[in-house]
C-alpha positions in Angstrom: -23.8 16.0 -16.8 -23.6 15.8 -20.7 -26.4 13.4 -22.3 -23.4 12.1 -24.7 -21.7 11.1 -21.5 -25.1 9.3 -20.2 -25.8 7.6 -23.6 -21.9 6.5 -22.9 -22.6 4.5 -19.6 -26.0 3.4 -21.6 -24.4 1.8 -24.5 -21.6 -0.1 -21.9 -24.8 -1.1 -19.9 -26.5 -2.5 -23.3 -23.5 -4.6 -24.7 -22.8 -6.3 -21.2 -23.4 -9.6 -22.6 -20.3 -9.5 -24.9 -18.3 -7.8 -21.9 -16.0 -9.7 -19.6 -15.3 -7.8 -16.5 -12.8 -7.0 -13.9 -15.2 -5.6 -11.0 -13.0 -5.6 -7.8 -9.4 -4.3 -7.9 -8.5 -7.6 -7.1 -10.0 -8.5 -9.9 -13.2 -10.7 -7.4 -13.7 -10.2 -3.9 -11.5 -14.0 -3.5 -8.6 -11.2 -4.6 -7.1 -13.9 -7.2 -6.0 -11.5 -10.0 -7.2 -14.1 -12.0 -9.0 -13.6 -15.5 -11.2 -16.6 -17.4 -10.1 -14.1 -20.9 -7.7 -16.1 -23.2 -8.4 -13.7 -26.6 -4.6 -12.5 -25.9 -2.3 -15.9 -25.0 1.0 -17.4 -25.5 0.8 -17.1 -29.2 -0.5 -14.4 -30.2 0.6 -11.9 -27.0 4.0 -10.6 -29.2 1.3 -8.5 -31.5 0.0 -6.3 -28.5 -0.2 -2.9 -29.6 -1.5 0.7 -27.6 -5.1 0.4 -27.9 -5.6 3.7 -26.3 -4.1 5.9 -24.0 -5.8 8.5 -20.9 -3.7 11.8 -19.9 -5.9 12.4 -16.4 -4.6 15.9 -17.0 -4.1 16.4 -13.6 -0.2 16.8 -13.9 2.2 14.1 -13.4 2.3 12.2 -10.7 2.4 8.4 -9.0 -1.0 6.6 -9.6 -1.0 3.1 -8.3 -4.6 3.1 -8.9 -5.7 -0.2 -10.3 -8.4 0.5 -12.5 -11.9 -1.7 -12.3 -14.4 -2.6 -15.2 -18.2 -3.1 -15.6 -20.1 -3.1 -18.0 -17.6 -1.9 -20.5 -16.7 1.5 -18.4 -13.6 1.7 -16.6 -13.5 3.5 -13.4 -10.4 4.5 -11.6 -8.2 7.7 -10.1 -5.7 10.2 -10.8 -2.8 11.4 -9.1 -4.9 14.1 -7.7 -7.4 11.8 -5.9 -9.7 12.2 -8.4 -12.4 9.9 -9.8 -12.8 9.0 -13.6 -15.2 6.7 -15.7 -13.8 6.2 -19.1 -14.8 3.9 -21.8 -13.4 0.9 -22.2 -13.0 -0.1 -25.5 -12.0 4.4 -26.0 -10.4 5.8 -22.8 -12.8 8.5 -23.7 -13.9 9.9 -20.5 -17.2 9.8 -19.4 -17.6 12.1 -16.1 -15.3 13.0 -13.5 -15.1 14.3 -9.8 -12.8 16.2 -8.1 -13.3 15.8 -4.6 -11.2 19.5 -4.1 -14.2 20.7 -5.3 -15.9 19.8 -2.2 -16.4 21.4 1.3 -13.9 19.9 2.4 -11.1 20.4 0.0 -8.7 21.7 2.3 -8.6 17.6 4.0 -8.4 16.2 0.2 -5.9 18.1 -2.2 -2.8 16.7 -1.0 -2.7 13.8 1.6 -2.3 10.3 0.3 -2.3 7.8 -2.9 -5.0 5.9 -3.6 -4.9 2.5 -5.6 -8.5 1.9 -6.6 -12.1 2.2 -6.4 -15.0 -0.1 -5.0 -18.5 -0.7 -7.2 -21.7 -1.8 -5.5 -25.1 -2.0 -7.4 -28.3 -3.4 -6.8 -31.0 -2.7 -9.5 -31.1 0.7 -10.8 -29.1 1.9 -7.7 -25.0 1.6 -9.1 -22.4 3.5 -6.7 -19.0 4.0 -6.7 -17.1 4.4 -3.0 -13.9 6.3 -2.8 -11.4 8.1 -0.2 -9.6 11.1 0.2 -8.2 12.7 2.9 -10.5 11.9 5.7 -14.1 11.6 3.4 -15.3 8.3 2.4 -17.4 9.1 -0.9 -20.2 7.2 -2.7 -21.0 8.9 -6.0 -23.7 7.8 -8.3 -21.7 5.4 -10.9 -23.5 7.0 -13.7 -23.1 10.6 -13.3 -20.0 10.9 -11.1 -22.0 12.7 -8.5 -22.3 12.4 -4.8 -24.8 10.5 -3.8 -26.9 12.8 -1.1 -28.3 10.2 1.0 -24.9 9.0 1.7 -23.4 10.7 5.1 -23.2 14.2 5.1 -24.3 14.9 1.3 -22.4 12.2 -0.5 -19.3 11.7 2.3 -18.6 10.4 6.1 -15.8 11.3 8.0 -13.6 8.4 8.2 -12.0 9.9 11.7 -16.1 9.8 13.0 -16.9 6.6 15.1 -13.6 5.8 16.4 -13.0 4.3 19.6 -11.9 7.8 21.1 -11.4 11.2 19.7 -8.1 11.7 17.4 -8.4 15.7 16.7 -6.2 16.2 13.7 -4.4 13.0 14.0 -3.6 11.4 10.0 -6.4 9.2 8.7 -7.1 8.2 4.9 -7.9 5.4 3.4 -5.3 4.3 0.2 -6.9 0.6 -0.3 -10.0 0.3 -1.6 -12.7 -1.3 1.0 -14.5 -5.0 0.4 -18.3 -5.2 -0.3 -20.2 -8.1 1.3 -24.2 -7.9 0.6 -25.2 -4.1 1.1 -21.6 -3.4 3.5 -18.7 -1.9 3.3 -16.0 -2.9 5.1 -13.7 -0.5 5.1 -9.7 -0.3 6.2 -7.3 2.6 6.9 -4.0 4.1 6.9 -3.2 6.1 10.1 0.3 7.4 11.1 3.7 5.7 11.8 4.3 8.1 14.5 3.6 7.9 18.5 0.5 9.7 18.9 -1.7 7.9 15.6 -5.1 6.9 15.6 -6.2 3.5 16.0 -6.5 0.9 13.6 -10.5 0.2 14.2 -12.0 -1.5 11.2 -15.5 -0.8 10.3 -18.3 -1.5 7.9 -20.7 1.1 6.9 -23.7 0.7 5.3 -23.9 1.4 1.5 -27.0 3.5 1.3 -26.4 5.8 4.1 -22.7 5.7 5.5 -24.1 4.5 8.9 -21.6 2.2 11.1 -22.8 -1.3 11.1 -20.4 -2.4 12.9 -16.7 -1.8 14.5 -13.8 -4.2 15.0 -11.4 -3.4 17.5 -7.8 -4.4 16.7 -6.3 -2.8 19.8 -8.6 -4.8 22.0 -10.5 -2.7 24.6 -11.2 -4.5 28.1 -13.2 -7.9 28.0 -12.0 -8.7 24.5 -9.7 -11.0 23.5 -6.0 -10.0 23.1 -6.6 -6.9 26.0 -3.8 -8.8 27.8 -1.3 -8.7 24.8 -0.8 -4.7 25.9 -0.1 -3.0 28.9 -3.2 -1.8 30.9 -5.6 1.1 29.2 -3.5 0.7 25.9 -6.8 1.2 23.8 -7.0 4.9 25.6 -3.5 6.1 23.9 -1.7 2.9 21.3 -2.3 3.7 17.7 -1.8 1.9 14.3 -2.8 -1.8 13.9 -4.4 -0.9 10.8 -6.0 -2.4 8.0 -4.4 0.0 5.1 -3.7 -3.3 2.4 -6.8 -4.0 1.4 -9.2 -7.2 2.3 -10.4 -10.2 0.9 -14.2 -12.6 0.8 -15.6 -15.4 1.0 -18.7 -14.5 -0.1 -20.1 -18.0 -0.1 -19.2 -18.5 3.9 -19.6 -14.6 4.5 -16.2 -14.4 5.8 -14.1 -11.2 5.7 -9.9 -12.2 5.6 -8.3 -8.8 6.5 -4.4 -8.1 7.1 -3.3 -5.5 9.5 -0.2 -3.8 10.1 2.1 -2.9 13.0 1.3 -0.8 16.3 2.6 2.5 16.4 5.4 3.6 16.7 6.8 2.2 14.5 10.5 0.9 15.4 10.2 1.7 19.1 7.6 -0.2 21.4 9.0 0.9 24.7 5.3 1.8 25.9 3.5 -1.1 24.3 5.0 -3.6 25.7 3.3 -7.2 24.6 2.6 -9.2 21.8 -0.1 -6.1 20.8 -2.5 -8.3 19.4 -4.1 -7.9 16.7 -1.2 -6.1 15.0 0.4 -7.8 12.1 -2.2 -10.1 12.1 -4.6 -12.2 9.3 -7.7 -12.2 10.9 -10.7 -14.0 10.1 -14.1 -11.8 11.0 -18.1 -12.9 10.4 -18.8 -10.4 7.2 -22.1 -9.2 8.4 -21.2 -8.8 11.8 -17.6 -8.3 12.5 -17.1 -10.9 14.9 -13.9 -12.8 14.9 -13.7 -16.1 14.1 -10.1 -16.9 14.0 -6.3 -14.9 13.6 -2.8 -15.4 13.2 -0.3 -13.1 14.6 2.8 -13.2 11.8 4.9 -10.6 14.1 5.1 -10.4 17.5 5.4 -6.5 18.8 6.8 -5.4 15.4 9.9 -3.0 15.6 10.4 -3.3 11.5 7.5 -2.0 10.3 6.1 -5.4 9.1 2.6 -4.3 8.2 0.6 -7.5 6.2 1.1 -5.4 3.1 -1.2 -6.5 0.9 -4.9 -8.6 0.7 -4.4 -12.1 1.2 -5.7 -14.4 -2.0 -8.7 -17.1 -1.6 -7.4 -20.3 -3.3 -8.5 -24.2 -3.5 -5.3 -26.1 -2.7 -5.0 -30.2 -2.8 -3.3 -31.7 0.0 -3.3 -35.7 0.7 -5.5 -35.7 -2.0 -8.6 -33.4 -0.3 -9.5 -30.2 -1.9 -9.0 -27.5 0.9 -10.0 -24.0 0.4 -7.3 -21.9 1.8 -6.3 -18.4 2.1 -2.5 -17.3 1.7 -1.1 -14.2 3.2 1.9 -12.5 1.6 4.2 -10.5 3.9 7.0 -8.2 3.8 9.5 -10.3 5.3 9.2 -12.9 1.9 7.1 -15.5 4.0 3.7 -16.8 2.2 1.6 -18.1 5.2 -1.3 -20.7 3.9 -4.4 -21.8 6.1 -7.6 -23.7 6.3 -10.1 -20.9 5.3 -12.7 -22.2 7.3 -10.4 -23.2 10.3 -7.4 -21.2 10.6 -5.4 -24.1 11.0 -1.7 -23.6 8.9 -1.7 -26.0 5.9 2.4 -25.6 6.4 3.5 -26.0 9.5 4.2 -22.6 11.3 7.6 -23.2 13.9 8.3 -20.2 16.8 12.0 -19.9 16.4 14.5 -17.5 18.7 15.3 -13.9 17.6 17.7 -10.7 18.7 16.9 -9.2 21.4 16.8 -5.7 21.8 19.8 -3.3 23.3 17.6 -0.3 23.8 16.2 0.9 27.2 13.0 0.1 28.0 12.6 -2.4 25.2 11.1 -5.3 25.3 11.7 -7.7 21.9 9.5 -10.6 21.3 11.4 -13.4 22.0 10.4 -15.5 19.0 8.9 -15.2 15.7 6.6 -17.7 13.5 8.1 -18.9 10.5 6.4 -21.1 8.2 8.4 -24.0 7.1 7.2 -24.0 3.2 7.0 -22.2 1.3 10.4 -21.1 1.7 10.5 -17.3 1.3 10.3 -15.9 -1.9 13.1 -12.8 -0.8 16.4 -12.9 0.8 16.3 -12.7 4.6 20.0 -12.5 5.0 23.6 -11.7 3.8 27.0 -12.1 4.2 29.8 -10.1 4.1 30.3 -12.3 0.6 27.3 -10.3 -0.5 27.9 -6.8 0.3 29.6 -5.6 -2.9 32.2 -2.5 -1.9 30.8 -2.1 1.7 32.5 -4.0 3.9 33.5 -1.6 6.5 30.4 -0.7 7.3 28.5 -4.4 7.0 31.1 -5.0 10.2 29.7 -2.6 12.0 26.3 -3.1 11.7 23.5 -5.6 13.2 23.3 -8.7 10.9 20.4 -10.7 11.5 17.0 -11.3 10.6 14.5 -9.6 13.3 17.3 -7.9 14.8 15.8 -5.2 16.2 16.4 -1.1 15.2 19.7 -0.3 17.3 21.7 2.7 17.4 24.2 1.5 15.4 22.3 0.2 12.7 20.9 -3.0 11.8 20.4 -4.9 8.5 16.7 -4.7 7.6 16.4 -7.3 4.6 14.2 -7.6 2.4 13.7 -3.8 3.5 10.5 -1.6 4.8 8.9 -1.9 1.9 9.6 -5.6 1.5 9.9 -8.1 0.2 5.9 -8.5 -0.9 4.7 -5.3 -1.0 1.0 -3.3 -1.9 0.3 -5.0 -5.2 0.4 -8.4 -4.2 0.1 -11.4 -5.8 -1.9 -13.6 -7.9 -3.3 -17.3 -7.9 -4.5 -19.6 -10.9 -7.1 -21.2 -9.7 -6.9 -24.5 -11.6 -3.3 -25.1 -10.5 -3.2 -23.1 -7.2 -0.2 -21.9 -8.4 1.1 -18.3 -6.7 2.6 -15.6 -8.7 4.5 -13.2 -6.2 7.2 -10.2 -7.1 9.3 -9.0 -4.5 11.7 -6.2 -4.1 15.2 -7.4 -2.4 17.4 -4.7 -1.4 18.3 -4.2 1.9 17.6 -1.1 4.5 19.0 0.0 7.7 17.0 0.4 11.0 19.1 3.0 13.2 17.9 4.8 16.6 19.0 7.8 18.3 18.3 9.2 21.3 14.9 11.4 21.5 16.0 15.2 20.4 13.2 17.8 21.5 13.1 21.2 20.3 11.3 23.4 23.5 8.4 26.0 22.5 9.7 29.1 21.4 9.5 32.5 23.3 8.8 34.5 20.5 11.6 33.5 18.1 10.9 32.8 14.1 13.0 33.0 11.1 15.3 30.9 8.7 17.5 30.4 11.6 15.4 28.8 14.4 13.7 27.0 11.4 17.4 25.1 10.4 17.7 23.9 13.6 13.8 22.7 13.7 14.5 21.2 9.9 18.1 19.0 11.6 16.1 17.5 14.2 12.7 17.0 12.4 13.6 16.8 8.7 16.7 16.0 7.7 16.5 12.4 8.7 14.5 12.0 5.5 15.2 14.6 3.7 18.8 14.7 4.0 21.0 17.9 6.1 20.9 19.4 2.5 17.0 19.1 1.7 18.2 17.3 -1.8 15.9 14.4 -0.6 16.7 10.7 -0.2 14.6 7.3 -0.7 11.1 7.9 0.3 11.9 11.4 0.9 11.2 14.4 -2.2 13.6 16.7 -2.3 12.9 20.3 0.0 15.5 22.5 -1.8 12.9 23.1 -4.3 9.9 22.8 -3.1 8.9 26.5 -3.0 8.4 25.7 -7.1 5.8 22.6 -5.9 3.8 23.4 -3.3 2.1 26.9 -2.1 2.6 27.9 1.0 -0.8 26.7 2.0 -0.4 23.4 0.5 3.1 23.4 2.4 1.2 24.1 5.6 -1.0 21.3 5.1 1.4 18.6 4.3 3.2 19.3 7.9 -0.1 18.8 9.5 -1.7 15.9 7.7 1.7 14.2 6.1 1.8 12.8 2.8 2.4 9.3 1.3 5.3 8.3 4.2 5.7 11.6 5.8 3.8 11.4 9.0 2.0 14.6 10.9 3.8 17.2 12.6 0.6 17.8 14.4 2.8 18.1 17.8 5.6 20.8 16.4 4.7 23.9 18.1 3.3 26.6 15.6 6.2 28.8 15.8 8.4 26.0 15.0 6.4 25.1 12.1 6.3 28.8 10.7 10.0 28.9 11.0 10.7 25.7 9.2 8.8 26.5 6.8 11.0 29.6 6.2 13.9 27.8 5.8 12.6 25.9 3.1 12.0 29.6 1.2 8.5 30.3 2.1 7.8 34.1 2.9 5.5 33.4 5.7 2.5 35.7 6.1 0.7 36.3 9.6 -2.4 35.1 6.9 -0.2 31.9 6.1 -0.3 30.0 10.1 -4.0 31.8 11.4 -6.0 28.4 12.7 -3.1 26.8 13.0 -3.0 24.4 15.9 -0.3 22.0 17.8 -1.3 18.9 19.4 2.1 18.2 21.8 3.0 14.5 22.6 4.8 12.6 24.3 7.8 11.8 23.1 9.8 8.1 23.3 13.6 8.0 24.7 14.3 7.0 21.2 13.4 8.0 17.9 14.4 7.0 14.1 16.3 7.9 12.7 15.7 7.8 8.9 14.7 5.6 5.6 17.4 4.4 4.1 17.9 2.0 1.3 21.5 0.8 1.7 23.3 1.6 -1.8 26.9 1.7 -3.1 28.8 4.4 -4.0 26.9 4.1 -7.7 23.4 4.3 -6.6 22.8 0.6 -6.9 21.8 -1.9 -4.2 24.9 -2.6 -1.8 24.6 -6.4 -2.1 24.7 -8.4 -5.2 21.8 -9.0 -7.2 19.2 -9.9 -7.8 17.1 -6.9 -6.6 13.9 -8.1 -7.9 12.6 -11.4 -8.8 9.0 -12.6 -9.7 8.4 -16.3 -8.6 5.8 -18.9 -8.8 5.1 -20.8 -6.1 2.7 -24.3 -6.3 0.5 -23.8 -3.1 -0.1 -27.7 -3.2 3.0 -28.6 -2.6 5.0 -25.5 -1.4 7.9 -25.7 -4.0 8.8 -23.5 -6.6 7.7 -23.9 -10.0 10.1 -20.9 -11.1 12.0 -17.4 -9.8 13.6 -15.1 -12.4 14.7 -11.5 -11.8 12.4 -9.2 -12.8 13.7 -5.7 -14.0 16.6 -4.1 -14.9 18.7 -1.0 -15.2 19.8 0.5 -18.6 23.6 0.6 -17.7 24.3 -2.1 -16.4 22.8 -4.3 -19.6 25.0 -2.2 -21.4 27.9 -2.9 -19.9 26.9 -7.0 -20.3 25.2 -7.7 -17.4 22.6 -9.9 -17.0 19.1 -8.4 -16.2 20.1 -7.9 -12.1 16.1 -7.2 -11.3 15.0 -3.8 -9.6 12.9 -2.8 -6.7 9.1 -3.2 -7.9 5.7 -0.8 -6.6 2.6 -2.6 -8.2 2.1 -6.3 -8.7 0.9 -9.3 -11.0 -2.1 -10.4 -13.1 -2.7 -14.0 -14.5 -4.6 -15.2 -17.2 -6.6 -18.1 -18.6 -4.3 -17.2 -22.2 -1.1 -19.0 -19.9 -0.3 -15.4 -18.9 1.1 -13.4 -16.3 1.5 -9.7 -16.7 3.5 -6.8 -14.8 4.9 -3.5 -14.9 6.3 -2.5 -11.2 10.1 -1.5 -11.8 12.1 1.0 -12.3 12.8 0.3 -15.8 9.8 1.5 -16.9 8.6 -1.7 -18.7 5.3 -3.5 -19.3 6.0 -7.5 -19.8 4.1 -10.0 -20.1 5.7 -14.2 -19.0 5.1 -17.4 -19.9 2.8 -18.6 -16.8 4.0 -21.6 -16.7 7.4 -21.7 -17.5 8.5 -17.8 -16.9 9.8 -17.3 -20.6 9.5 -13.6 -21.5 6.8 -12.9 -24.2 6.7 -9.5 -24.7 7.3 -6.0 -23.2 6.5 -2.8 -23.8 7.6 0.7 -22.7 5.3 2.6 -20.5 5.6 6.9 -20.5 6.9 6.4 -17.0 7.6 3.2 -14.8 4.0 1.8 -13.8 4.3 1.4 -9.9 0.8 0.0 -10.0 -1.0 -3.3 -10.6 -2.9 -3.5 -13.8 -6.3 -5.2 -14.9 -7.9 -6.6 -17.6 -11.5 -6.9 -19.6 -13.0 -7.3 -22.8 -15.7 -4.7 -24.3 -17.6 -6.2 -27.3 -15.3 -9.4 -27.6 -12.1 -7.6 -27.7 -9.6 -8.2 -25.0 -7.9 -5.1 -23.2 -5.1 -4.5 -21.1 -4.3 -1.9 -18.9 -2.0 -0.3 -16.5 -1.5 3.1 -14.9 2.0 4.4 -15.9 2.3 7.6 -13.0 5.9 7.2 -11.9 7.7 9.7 -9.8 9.2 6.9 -7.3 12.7 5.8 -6.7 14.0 8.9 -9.0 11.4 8.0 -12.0 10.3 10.5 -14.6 6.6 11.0 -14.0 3.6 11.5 -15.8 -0.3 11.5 -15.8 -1.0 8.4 -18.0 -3.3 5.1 -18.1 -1.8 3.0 -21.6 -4.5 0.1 -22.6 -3.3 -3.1 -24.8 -5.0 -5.1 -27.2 -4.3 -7.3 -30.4 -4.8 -5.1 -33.7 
C-alpha cells in the first residue's frame, strides 16, 4: 500500500476533533438517520454546490451502498462489490479491495448488491466487515487488506455453521451486520425459492470469525414457535431471514432484528402454520442471542412481506412518561411502535379477518395484526374509481388487502417491494417525529399450476432451451427476453455477461433472480443457448444440479401493474414521503415525492414515483432524499415539507445517503448508481457542501 495513502488515513485520524461522523449506515447503532450537524440548514441549504465527485471505475451500475464516515475517511462499495476508503473532505481514494481478486472469486463477481459497510475498532486494532457472495470479510481499515487472523485468511463462509448443510443453495449477505461490544451480528439474504437455506442469525466474533452464537428463526424442537410449523420443518423450510439490517440498544444490550417471510414465497402449501419467527421484530439478548420478546406482523406470508428494513430506536412521550420505543416499518405501509424494554404495542395492535385462499392445499392465516395508529403511510386499497384505463381487467381480478396469490390474479398494493422498503426511515430525536417514503403502485400476485421440464436423454440446443426458457424464464423475463420490472432484458445479454459469468448467475441468482440450482445440467446448457451463448463442453464441466421438489403451484411472475403508457395503472400519487409524530400517531405532513418529466410538462402536478433508498434528518431542520426515478437529490423543510432545494444526480440515486463534517465543513453524500426501473446508470458517489 502507498505511504501517501497511509499518511491519508493518518491526517483523518489527527483532525478527529474537528470531525463529526456518520459511523453506522444508519448513521448509530439506534438506526435514527439522525445527524446533531446544522452547518447546512433551512437558510443557507439553496447554496449547496458538488463538493466532489468519486467514479468507482468499476462500470455503471446500481450502488445502494450507504456510505459511513470516521475519522474524516469515508468507506463504502461499488457496483462490483468492492470496498473503497476515500477522503472525505476529497473523494480521493485511499485503498481499495476487490474481493474478485480472492480465492474465491468465482462466489463474489456477480451475486448480489450490497448497501454498506460495518466499522469496529478498539485501540490500534480498526476493521472494516463486508460481504460478498458467500465470504464475510474483515479487512484492516487502514490498508484495505484482509485481516489473516480473521476465518480462513481474512474471510468465513457465511453458508458454514448453519443448522444443516445447504450445498450450493443462494446465500449473501446485502445489509450490513450490527456491532455490540467485540460481536458481530450478522443477517442474510437467502432464496425466494422452495429449496433456500434457512434464515439462522448469528454473531461471530470480530477477531477471529468464530460463531458466538446462533438464533434459530425456524425453531428446531424444544424452542419456542416449533409448533407454528409442521413437524421436522427445521430439516427442509428455508427463508425467515434477517436480509434488512438490525438495530441496538447498546445501553440495555438488546439486538432489535426484522425478518422476512418463509420460503417459498407466495405458496405455503408445505408450511403450514403461523411459521414463527418469519415476518417477525424480534427482541434478542446482544451477547448471547437469547430472545427476549417478538412480534409476528404476518402470519404465514403468501406476499412476500419481508420486515424490509431496520427498525429505529426512538424516546416517544405518551400520558406524559418518556418511553423508549422501537418502531418497525413494513411493506404493507404499517409503522408498528413498542415498549423497547417490553414488547408491549404503544398503539394498540387489532387481529382483523382476511381472504382466504382458493388454492389446493393452502392454508391462509385467518387474520392479520393491524395496528390502529399510525394509520399507514401507503395505499392498501382501490377502487375501480382508481384504476385509470384498466377496468376490464380490475373486474377480473382479486381486490382485497391480504388476498392471497390466486390464479387469476390478485391486487398486491402497495406492491412487493412496498410500501416501506430497504432504505427506511428516519426519526428526530427531540420530536420523535418519523420521516418515511414509500412507493405506492400496485402489483399482481398470480399462480399457475407447477410446469416441470423432465431430464433430458441426451437432447441440447436452442430448441430444447426455448421451451426450458417458457417455463423457467419468461415469467420474468418476458416470452420475448426484452425484460420486464425486476427482470433485465435476455435478448442482449450475450454483450453483458460471458458465458462463465452467465453460468454463474443460473446457479447462484442475482439481485431477485433466485438459483436454478435444481434445473438439470442439460437443461441449463440448452437455455443458455437460446440466449446466444456458443456453449463449449469447457463451458458446463463441474456443473452440478441439485433437484427439488416442486409445489403444485408456482408464480407466476413480477409484475408492476401499468397502463398502456408505462405509468402506474391507478391514479397518483405513486410516491409520497410523510412525517409521522410517534407521540401521538398523526401525521405532521405527506407530499408526493418524485416525478416524471412528461407528465410536468404536460401540467401535471408532481404525481410522485416509485423510490429505492431512503431519508436522512438533520439538526439544520432538514430532511434529505434522492430514491426516484427522476434522478433528483432534494432536500425538505423538516418540519413543514416545503421543498428547499434539489439537485440532479448522474443517474437516479436508489440508495440512502449520509452525512459528516471533515475539519468543520459539512458534507453530503449519496451514491447515484441507477440502472433500476429503466434508469440510465453509472458508477458515481456526488458529495454536497456550502461553497
Amino acid at each position: 500500500m502507498r505511504v501517501a495513502a497511509l499518511l491519508l488515513v493518518a491526517a483523518g485520524c489527527a483532525n478527529q476533533t474537528s470531525n463529526t461522523d456518520w459511523r453506522v449506515a444508519g448513521g448509530d447503532p439506534a438506526n435514527t438517520r439522525f445527524s446533531s450537524l446544522d452547518q447546512i440548514n433551512v437558510t443557507n441549504v439553496a447554496r449547496l454546490k458538488v463538493a466532489w465527485t468519486y467514479h468507482t471505475g468499476d462500470g455503471p451500475g446500481e450502488i445502494q451502498a450507504t456510505p459511513i464516515v470516521v475519522d474524516g475517511v469515508l468507506y463504502t462499495t461499488t457496483s462490483a462489490l468492492a470496498v473503497v476508503a476515500l477522503h472525505g473532505a476529497s473523494g480521493k481514494l485511499i485503498w481499495k479491495f476487490d474481493p474478485r481478486t480472492t480465492h474465491d472469486a468465482r462466489r463474489t463477481a456477480v451475486s448480489h448488491v450490497n448497501r454498506g459497510v460495518v466499522y469496529w475498532a478498539d485501540r490500534g486494532d480498526r476493521r472494516i466487515f463486508f460481504s460478498a457472495g458467500r465470504r464475510l470479510y474483515a479487512l484492516d481499515a487502514r490498508t484495505g487488506r484482509p485481516i489473516p487472523a480473521f476465518g480462513d485468511s481474512g474471510s468465513i463462509d457465511l453458508a458454514a455453521g448453519l443448522s444443516r448443510e445447504i450445498g450450493e443453495a443462494y446465500v449473501v449477505a446485502t445489509s450490513p451486520g450490527a456491532i455490540y461490544k467485540d460481536v458481530l451480528i450478522q443477517g442474510m439474504r437467502v432464496g425466494e425459492e422452495e429449496g433456500s437455506a434457512p434464515g439462522d442469525l448469528r454473531a461471530y466474533d470480530v477477531h477471529t470469525g468464530a460463531i458466538r452464537w446462533t438464533f434459530h428463526t425456524i425453531p428446531h424442537p424444544g424452542e419456542l414457535g416449533y409448533d407454528t410449523w409442521p413437524a421436522g420443518a427445521w430439516r427442509t423450510a428455508g427463508g425467515a431471514n434477517s436480509w434488512a439490517g438490525m438495530s441496538v440498544d447498546t445501553a440495555r444490550g438488546i439486538v432489535y432484528v426484522p425478518t422476512g417471510s418463509a420460503t417459498p414465497d407466495f405458496y405455503g402449501g408445505a408450511r403450514v402454520g403461523a411459521n414463527l419467527f418469519a415476518n417477525s421484530l424480534l427482541a434478542l439478548d446482544a451477547a448471547t442471542g437469547k430472545r427476549l420478546w417478538h412480534f409476528q406482523t404476518v402470519h404465514h406470508d403468501l406476499w412476500d412481506r419481508d420486515l424490509p428494513a431496520a427498525p429505529n430506536l426512538v424516546t416517544v412521550t405518551r400520558g406524559g412518561t418518556r418511553v423508549d420505543a422501537v418502531a418497525q416499518i413494513a411493506k404493507s405501509g404499517f409503522v408498528f411502535l413498542f415498549d423497547r424494554q417490553s414488547g408491549k404495542p404503544l398503539f394498540d395492535i387489532v387481529e382483523r379477518p382476511v381472504p382466504a385462499s382458493d388454492l389446493r392445499g393452502e392454508r391462509a392465516w385467518p387474520t392479520q395484526p393491524f395496528p390502529v395508529k399510525p394509520v399507514p403511510f401507503a395505499r392498501q386499497g382501490i377502487t375501480v374509481a382508481d384504476v385509470t384505463e384498466q377496468q376490464a381487467r380490475f373486474r377480473t381480478l382479486r381486490n382485497a388487502f391480504f388476498a392471497p396469490p390466486s390464479r387469476e390474479g390478485s391486487i398486491v398494493l402497495p406492491g412487493f417491494d412496498g410500501g416501506g422498503e430497504w432504505g427506511g426511515a428516519a426519526v428526530e430525536p427531540e420530536t420523535a417525529t418519523l420521516y418515511v417514503n414509500a412507493s405506492d403502485v400496485p402489483w399482481i400476485a398470480a399462480m399457475r399450476e407447477s410446469a416441470h421440464v423432465s431430464p433430458l436423454a441426451g437432447g441440447s440446443g436452442p430448441e430444447t432451451g426455448a421451451a426450458v426458457y417458457a417455463i423457467s424464464c419468461a415469467k420474468c423475463h418476458g416470452a420475448d427476453r426484452r425484460g420486464r420490472d425486476r427482470a433485465p432484458p435476455l435478448n442482449t445479454v450475450t454483450t453483458r455477461l460471458g458465458v462463465r459469468d452467465a453460468r454463474e448467475v443460473l446457479d447462484w441468482g442475482r439481485g431477485f433472480m433466485p438459483s436454478f440450482t435444481s434445473l438439470p445440467v442439460a437443461e441449463k446448457t440448452a437455455v443458455l443457448e437460446y440466449l446466444g451463448y456458443a456453449m463449449q463442453p469447457a463451458d458446463t464441466a463441474g456443473w452440478i444440479s441439485h433437484p427439488r421438489t416442486v409445489s403444485p403451484y408456482e408464480f407466476a411472475g413480477y409484475e408492476r401493474w401499468r397502463d398502456s403508457s408505462g405509468y402506474p395503472a391507478i391514479k397518483p400519487p405513486w410516491g409520497t414521503l410523510s412525517a409521522i409524530d410517534l407521540n401521538t400517531g398523526d401525521y405532521r405532513w405527506r407530499i408526493p415525492l418524485g416525478e416524471f418529466a412528461a407528465l410536468r410538462a404536460r401540467g401535471e402536478p408532481p404525481t410522485g414515483t416509485e423510490q429505492y433508498g431512503g431519508p436522512i434528518v438533520t439538526k439544520g431542520g432538514l430532511v434529505f432524499i434522492a430514491a426516484t426515478q427522476d434522478a433528483k437529490f432534494r432536500a425538505f423543510d423538516k418540519t413543514t415539507g416545503r421543498l428547499l432545494w434539489e439537485a440532479t444526480l448522474p443517474a437516479p440515486g436508489y440508495a440512502t445517503p449520509s452525512t459528516f463534517a471533515v475539519g468543520g465543513k459539512q458534507f453530503v453524500v449519496v451514491a447515484a448508481g441507477g440502472d433500476k426501473l429503466g434508469s440510465k446508470a453509472s458508477d458515481t458517489y456526488v458529495a454536497y457542501a456550502l461553497p
